[in-house]
C-alpha positions, 0 to 999 in steps of 0.5 A: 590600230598601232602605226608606225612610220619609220623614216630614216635620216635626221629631222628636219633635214632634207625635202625628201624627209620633209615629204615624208613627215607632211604624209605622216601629218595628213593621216592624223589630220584624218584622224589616224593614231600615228608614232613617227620614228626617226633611225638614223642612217646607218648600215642596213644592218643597223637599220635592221636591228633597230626596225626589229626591236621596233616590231619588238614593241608591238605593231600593227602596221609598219611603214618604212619610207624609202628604199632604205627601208627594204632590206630592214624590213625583209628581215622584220617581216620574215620574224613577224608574220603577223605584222603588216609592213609597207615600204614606200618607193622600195621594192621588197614584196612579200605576203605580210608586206606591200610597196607603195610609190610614185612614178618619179620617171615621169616627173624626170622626164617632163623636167627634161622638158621644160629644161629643153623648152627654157634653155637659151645655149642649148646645154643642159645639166643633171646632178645626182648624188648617188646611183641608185636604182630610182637616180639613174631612172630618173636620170634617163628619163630626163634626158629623154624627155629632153631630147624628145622635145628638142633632139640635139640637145647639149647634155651634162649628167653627173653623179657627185657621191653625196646627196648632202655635200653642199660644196660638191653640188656647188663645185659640179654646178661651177663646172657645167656653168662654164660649160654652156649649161644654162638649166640644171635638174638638181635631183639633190637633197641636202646638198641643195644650198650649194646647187642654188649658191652656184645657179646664183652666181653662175647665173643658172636656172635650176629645177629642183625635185620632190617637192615644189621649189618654185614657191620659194625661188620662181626666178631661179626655179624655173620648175620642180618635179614634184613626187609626193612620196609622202601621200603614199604614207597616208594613202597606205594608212587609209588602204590598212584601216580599211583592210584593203592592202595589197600584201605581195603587190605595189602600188603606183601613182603617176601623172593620173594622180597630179597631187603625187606626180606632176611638173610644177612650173615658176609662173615666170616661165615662158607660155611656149614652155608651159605649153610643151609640158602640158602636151607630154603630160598628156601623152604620158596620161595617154600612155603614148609616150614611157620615159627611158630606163636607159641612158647611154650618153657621156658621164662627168665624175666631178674630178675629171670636170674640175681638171679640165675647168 
């Protein structure tokens, strides 16, 4: 059986990709025969041509981690019927081709939560890069599940424009610093040095995604909302050499599955805090509560908050 994992970027940089190459590893450690293909990111047509030429080479499986991957794959999985294609936290479906993903809104909304559970002024903080489909349902979900454990919570969200602009994650977290945020959810990528930089100056605490950022700063992070898109490649590798994929359906992981989703908390957080989390885990399990799609609060773009510093 011929794997190929696309994942697009440059290696060795940002915990996204990070995930990415951990899933390719835990399906060869069970024994899978896979090629990992770096494509570096460019336009979607570029992406397309080089996805194509990759189908071009022969496949029997091709996996494109990342909603960057739908477009590229929609046009190789049109041309080559009789290659099966999955696409990993995106949204194109078709009969030769499946989505697999996790439920990062969950993850979002419990960090909303232990960002309310832990803040000691009352302002919390949100940084994005850009937004996209998955970033602003990330961003609802956050604050809902903020305001769902303490209403009247102060919020700042802002998207900076770059998932790797160090100095734009710093610049944005200086801003809400000065502005009473004491917790930010940095949902960033490369740029995350600079979002730590700031949190260390400005004294903030921070809780990072996807992957768990309390192992290396449990002062700092007071929690990470862990959405282990990787496992996703491996367990769609598995469903294929077993002739279980879902061609023309997604599948989804959420709190039911904490290896995929879950909040990871620093182990210096507060019991009352580590309680709360534990009780809306629960009722997202239970199907109690389902974290927002929407936000209609106030948005800061980085200009209009460093003008008013």
């Amino acid at each position: 059986m011929r794997v190929k994992v696309l994942l697009f970027g440059s290696p060795g940089y940002g915990s996204f990709n990070q995930c990415g190459v951990a899933g390719v590893e835990i399906a060869r450690g069970a024994g899978r025969q896979v090629e990992l293909i770096w494509i570096e990111s460019t336009g979607p047509a570029i992406r397309a041509a080089r996805v194509i030429d990759v189908c071009h080479r022969g496949a029997d499986l091709v996996i494109a981690y990342g909603s960057a991957g739908d477009y590229p794959v929609a046009m190789a999985a049109e041309r080559f019927p009789h290659i099966h294609f999955v696409v990993i936290q995106g949204s194109h479906l078709a009969e030769n081709c499946a989505v697999y993903g996790v439920r990062q809104e969950q993850s979002a909304f419990l960090a909303g939560v232990a960002a309310a559970a832990e803040s000691r002024t009352g302002g919390l903080g949100h940084l994005s890069a850009v937004k996209t489909d998955a970033a602003l349902s990330a961003r609802a979900a956050y604050v809902d599940g903020a305001m769902r454990h303490s209403p009247g919570m102060g919020m700042m969200t802002s998207f900076c424009g770059s998932q790797d602009d160090e100095g734009l994650a710093f610049e944005t977290c200086e801003a809400m610093a000065k502005r009473g945020v004491d917790v930010v959810f940095a949902a960033i990528d490369g740029g995350r040095p600079g979002a730590v930089l700031a949190c260390q100056k400005f004294r903030l605490r921070q809780i990072g995604a996807i992957v768990d950022w309390t192992e290396t700063d449990p002062k700092l992070f007071v929690g990470s909302a862990i959405a282990d898109t990787g496992r996703c490649i491996a367990a769609a590798i598995q469903d294929h050499a077993g002739g279980n994929l879902p061609f023309g359906t997604r599948v989804d992981h959420g709190v039911e599955c904490p290896e995929y989703v879950r909040l990871a908390l620093s182990p210096l957080a507060a019991p009352s805090t580590r309680q709360a989390v534990e009780e809306w885990s629960q009722a997202l399990l239970r199907g109690e509560v389902t974290p927002s799609r929407e936000y209609s609060g106030r948005e800061f773009d980085l200009s209009g908050l460093l003008s008013r510093i």
